[in-house]
MMTF fields as JSON, N, C-alpha, C and O atoms, coordinates in Angstrom:
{
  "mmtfVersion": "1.0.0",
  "mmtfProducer": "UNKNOWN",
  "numBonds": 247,
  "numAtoms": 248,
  "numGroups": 62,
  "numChains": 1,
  "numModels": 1,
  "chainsPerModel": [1],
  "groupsPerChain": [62],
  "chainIdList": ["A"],
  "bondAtomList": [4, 2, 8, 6, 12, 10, 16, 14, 20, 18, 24, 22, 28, 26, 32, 30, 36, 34, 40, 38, 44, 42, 48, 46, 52, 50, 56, 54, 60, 58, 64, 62, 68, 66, 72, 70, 76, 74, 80, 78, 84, 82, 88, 86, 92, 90, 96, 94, 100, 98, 104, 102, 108, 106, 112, 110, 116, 114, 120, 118, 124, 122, 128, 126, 132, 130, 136, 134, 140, 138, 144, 142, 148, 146, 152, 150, 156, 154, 160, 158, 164, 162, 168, 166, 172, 170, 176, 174, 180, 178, 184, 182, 188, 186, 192, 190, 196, 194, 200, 198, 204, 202, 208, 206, 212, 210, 216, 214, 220, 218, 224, 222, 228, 226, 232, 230, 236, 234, 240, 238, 244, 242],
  "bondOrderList": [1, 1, 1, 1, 1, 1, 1, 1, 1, 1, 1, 1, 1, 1, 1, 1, 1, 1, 1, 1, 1, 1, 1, 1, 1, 1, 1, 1, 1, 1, 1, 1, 1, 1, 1, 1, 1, 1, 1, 1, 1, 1, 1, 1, 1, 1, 1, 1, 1, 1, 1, 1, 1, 1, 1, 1, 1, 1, 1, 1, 1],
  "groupList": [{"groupName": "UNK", "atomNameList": ["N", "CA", "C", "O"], "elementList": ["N", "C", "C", "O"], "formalChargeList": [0, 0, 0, 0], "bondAtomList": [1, 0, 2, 1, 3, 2], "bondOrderList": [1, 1, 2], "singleLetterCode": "X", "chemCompType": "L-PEPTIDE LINKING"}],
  "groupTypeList": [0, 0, 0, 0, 0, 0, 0, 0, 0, 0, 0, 0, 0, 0, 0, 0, 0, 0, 0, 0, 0, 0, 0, 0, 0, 0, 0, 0, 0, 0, 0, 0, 0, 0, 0, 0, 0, 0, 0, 0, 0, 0, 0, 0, 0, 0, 0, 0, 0, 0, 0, 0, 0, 0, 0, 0, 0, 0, 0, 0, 0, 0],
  "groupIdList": [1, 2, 3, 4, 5, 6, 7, 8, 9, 10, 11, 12, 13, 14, 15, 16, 17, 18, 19, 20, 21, 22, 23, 24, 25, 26, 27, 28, 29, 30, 31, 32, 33, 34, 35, 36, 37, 38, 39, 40, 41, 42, 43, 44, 45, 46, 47, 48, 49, 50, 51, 52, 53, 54, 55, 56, 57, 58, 59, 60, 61, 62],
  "secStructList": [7, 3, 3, 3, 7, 6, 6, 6, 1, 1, 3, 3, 3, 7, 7, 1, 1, 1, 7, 3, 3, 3, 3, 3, 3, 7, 1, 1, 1, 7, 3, 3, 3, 3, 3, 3, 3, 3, 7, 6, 6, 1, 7, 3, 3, 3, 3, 3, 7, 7, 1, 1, 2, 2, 2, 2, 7, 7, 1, 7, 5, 7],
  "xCoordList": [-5.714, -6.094, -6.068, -5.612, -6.489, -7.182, -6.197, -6.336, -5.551, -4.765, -4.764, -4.816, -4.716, -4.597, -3.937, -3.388, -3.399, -2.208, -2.226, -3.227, -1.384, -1.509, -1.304, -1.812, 0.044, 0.327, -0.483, -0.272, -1.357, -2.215, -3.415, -4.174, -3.739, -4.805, -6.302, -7.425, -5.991, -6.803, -6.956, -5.822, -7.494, -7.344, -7.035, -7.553, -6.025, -5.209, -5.575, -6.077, -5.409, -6.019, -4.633, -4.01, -4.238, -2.515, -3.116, -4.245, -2.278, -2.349, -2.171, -1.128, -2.413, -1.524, -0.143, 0.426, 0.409, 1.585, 2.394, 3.444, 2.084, 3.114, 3.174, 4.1, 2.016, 1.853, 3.243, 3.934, 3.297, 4.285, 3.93, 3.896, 3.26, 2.559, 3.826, 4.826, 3.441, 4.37, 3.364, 2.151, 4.666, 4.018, 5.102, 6.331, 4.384, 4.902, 4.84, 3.805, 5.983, 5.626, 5.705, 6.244, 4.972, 5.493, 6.116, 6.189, 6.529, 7.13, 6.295, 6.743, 5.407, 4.064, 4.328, 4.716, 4.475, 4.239, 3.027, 2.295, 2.69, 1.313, 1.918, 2.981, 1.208, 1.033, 0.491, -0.71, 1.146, -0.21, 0.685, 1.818, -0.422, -0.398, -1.008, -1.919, -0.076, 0.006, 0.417, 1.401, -0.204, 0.254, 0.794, 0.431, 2.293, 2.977, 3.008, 3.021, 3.005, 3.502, 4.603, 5.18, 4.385, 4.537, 4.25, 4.505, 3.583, 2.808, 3.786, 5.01, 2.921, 3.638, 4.313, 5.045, 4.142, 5.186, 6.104, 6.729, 6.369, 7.107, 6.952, 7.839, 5.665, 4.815, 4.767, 4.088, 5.903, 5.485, 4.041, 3.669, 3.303, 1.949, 1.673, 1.991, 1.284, 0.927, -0.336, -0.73, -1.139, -2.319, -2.531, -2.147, -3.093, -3.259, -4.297, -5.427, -4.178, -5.169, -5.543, -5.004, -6.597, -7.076, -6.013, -5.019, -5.778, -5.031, -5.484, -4.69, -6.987, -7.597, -7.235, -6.805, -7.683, -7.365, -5.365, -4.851, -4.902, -3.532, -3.131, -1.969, -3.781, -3.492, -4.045, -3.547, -5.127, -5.735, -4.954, -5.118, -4.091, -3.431, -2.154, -1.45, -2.157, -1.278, -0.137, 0.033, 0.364, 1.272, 2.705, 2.684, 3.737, 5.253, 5.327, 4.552, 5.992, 6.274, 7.193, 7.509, 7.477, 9.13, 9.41, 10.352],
  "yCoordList": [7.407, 6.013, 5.395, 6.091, 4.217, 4.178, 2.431, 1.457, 2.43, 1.392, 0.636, 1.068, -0.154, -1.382, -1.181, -2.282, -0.667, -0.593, -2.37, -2.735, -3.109, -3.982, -4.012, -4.716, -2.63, -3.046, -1.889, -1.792, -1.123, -0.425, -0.76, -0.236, -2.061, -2.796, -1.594, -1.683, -0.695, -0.029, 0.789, 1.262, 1.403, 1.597, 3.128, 3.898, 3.305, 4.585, 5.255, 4.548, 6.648, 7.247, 7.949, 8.503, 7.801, 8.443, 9.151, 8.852, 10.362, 11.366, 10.923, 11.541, 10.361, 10.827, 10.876, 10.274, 11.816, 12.432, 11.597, 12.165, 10.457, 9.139, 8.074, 7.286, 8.135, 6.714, 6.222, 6.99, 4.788, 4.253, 3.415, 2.749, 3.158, 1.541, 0.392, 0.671, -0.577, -1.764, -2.718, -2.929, -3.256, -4.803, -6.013, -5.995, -6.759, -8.399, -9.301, -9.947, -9.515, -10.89, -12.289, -12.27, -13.183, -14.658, -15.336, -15.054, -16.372, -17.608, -17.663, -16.871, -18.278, -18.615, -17.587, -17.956, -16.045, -15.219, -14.771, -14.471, -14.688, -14.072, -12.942, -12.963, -11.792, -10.542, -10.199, -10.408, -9.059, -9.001, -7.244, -6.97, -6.384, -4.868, -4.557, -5.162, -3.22, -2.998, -1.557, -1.083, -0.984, 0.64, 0.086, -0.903, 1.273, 0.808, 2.789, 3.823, 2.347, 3.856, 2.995, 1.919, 4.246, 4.207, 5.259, 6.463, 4.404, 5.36, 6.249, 6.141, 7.391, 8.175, 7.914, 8.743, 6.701, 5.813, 5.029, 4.478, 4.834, 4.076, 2.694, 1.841, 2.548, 1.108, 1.104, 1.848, -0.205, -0.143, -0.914, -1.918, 0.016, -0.396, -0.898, -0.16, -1.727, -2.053, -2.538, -3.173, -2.249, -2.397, -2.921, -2.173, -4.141, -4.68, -4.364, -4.567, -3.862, -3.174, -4.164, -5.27, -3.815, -4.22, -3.82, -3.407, -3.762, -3.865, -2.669, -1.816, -2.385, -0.698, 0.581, 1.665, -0.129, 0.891, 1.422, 2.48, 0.159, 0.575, 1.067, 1.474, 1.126, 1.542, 3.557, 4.317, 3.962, 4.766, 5.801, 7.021, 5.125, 6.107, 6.866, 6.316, 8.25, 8.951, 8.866, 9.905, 8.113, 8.381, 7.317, 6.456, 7.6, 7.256, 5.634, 5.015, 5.031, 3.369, 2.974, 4.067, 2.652, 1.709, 0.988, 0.199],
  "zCoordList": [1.914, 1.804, 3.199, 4.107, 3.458, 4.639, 4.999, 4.259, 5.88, 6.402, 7.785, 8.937, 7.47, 9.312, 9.994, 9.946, 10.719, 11.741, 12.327, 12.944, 12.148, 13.192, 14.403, 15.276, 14.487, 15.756, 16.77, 17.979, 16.064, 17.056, 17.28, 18.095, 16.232, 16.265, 15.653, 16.151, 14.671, 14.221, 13.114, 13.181, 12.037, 10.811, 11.109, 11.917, 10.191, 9.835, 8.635, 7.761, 8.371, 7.268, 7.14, 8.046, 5.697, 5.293, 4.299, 3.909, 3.693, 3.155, 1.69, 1.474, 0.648, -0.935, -1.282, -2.193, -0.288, -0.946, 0.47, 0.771, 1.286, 1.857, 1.03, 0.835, 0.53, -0.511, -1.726, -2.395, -1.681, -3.448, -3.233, -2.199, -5.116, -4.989, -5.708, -6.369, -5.386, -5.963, -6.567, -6.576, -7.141, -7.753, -6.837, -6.787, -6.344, -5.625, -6.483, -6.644, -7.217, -8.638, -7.089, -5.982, -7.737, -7.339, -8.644, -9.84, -7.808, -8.192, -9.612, -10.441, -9.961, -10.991, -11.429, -12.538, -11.435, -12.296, -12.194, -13.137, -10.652, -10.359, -9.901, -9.279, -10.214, -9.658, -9.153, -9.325, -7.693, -6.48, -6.31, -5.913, -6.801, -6.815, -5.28, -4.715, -4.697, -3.431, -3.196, -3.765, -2.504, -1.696, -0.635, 0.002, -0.391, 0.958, 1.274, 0.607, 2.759, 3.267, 4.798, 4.96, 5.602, 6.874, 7.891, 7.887, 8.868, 9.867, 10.531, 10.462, 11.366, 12.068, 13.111, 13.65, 13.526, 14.753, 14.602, 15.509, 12.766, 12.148, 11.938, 11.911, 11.783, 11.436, 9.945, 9.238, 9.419, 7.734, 7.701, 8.307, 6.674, 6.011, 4.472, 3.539, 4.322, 3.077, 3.149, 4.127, 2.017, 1.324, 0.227, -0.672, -0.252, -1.35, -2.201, -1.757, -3.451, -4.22, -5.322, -5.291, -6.498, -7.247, -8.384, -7.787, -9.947, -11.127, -11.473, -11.87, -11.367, -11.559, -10.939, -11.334, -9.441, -8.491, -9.058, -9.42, -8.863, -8.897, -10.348, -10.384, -11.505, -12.403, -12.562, -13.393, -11.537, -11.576, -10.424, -10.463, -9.407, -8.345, -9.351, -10.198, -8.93, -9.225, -7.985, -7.347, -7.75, -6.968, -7.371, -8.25, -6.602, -6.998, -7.152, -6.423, -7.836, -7.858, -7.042, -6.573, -6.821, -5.8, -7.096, -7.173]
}
């Protein structure tokens, strides 16, 4: 899956098997579904996904 680095200022491509997706409740009881990894320089990454996408990844939860 394919990620921002901010602090290298450029998009990163991570493997599957770094990936765990989450859920971010708010306040309201809005839900905002998300892949987190971390880069090979030790940059945490997160990615905000769609309810599909994140229902369709096989990978670990936090």
């Amino acid at each position: 899956m394919e990620f921002y680095n901010v602090k290298k200022r450029q998009k990163v491509d991570v493997s599957d098997n770094h990936l765990k997706k989450t859920i971010y409740e708010g306040k309201g009881g809005q839900k905002r579904f998300a892949v987190r990894s971390v880069d090979d320089d030790g940059t945490k990454l997160t990615k905000f996904i769609s309810k599909d996408t994140y229902d369709s990844l096989q990978v670990p939860t936090e």
